[in-house]
N, C-alpha and C positions, 0 to 999 in steps of 0.2 A: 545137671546140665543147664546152661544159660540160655541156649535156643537149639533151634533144629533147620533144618532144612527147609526149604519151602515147597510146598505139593500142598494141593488142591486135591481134596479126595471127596467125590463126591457118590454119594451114596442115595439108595432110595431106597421106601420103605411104601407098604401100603395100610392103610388106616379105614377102616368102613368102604373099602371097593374101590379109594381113591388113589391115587398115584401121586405120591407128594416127594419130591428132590429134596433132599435135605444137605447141607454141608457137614464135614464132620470135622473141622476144621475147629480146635477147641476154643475157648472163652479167653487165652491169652495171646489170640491172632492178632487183636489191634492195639498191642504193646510195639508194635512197627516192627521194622527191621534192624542191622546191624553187619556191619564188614567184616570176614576173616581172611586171613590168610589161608592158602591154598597150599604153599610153601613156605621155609623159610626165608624170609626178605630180608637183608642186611643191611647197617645202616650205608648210605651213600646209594642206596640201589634205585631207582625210575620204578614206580608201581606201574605196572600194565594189568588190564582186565582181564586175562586171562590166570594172574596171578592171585585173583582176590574174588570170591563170593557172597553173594546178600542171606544171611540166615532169619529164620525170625527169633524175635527174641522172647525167651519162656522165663527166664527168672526177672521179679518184679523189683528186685533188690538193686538188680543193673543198673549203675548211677555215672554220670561223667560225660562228658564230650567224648561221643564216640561217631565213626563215621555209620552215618546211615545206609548211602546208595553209594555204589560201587561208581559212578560218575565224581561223587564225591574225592577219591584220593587216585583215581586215575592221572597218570602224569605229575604226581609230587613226589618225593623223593625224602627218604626213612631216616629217621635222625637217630635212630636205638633198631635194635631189631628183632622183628615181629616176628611171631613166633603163629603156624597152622592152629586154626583153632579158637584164638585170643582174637577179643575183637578188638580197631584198632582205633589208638587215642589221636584226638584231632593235634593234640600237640604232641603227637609222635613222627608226623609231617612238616615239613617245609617244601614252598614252592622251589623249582629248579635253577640254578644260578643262571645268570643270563651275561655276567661277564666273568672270566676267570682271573683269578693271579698272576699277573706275567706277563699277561696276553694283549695284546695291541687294541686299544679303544681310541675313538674319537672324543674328543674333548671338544664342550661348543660352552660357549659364554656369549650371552648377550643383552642388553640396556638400551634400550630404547632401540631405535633402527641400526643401533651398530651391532654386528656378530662377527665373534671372533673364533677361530676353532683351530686345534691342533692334534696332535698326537700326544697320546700318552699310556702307561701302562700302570694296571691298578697293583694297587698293595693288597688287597682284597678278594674273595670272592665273594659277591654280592646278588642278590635278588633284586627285579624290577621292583622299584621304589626305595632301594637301600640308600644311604649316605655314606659314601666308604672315603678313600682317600685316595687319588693318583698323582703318579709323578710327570708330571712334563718332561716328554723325550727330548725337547729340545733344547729347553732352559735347566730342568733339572728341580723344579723347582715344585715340592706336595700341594695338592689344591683337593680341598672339600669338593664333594659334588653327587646330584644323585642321578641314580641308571634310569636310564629311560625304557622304553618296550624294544625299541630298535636296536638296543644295546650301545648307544653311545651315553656317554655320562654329562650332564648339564651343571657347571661349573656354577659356584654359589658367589655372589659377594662379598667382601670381605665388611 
């Protein structure tokens, strides 16, 4: 097995009349932790916290980008699918789209104090920060540009 559970088991023992606490917590405690699935998660799926638990990790051989804390993959969303058990690879995540294919975005271009902004719908589905490609509703016409947090897309230069 790769890890276990996490529990804190604390025991006491006495030694010459004294009362000494001991942990029995073994010697591969501070190999850290590790995320599993709880169920099976399917690619395209939102991880939620309830679906993924922190185990510690017991085999030293465990090597890779794996998630550690359960905050860690909360809210991205599974590019393969994760299997109970397995712990899970940082590049088995991506963040969640923030604009869709198809779907109605704002378009803003701007150079010095002039800003221009229109409608348009991407050819993409894309992540804050991606450079994807949308078409001008009105002219028709494909323009580079990257998604912003707000979800509108920031037209590039040519």
């Amino acid at each position: 097995m790769m890890f276990r559970r996490i529990r804190k088991i604390k025991t006491t023992c006495c030694i010459l009349g004294v009362l000494i606490a001991a942990s029995a917590a073994p010697a591969f405690a501070d190999m850290g932790t590790a995320v599993i699935p709880k169920q099976i998660i399917y690619p395209g799926e939102e991880i939620s916290a309830g679906v993924v638990e922190e185990v510690e990790v017991t085999n030293p051989k465990l090597a890779g980008e794996y998630a550690r804390s359960v905050e860690e993959v909360t809210g991205m969303v599974s590019n393969r699918t994760l299997l109970p058990g397995r712990t899970i690879l940082l590049s088995a995540l991506r963040p969640p789209y923030a604009v869709k294919r198809g779907s109605a975005v704002r378009l803003s271009f701007s150079i010095g104090s002039m800003q221009i902004s229109a409608g348009g719908t991407p050819l993409q589905d894309a992540a804050v920060g991606d450079v994807i490609r949308v078409r001008n509703t009105d002219s028709g016409v494909i323009v580079s540009g990257t998604v912003m947090a707000d979800g509108t897309v920031q037209v590039m230069a040519r």
